[in-house]
C-alpha positions as CSV (number, residue, x, y, z in Angstrom):
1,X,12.7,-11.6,6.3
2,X,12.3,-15.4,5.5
3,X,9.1,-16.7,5.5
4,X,8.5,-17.0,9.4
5,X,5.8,-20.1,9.5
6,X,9.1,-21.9,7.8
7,X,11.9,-23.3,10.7
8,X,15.5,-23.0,10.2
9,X,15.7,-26.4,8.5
10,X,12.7,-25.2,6.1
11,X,9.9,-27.3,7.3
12,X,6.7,-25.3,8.6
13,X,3.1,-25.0,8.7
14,X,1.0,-25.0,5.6
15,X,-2.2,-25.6,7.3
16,X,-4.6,-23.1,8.6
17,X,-4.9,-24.4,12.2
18,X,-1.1,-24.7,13.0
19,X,-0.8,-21.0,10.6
20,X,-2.9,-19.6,13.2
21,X,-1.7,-20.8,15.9
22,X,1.8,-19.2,15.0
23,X,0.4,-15.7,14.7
24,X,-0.6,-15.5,18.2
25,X,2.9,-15.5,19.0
26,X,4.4,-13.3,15.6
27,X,5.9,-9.9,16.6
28,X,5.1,-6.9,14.2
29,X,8.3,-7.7,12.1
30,X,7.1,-11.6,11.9
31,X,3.3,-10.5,11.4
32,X,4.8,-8.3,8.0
33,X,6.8,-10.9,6.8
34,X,3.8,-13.1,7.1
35,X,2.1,-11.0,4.7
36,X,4.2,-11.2,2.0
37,X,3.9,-15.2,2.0
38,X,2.0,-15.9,-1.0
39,X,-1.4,-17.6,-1.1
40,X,-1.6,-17.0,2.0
41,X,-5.2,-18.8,3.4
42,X,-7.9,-15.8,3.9
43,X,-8.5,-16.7,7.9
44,X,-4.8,-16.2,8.0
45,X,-4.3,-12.9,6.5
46,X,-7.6,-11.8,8.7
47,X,-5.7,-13.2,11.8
48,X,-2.4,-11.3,10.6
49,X,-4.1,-8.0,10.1
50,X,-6.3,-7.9,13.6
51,X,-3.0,-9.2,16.1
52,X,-1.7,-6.0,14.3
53,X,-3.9,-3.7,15.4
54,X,-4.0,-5.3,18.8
55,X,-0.6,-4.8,19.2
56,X,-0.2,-1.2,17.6
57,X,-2.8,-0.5,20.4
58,X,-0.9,-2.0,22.7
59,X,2.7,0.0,21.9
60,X,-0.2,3.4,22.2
61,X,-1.5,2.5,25.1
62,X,1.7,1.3,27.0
């Protein structure tokens, strides 16, 4: 998967604020692709990792 804070004509968010904003809204497939962007802000990566435990909990719980 493409970098998903990019859009289809390659412009995107570089900045923390508008980076987290997009993870609220990532599925787990976005949220691992996420990942793999390099330097990658710290508050981001933390974002990334906790709205993928929410939603593992989530898919357990039903």
């Amino acid at each position: 998967m493409q970098n998903p804070f990019m859009d289809q004509s390659g412009h995107g968010a570089v900045d923390v604020e508008s980076r987290l904003d997009l993870v609220k809204r990532f599925d787990v497939d976005q949220l691992r692709a996420a990942l793999a962007v390099p330097h990658l802000q710290k508050s981001v990566v933390n974002r990334i990792h906790s709205r993928l435990n929410k939603l593992r909990k989530e898919a357990a719980h039903g």
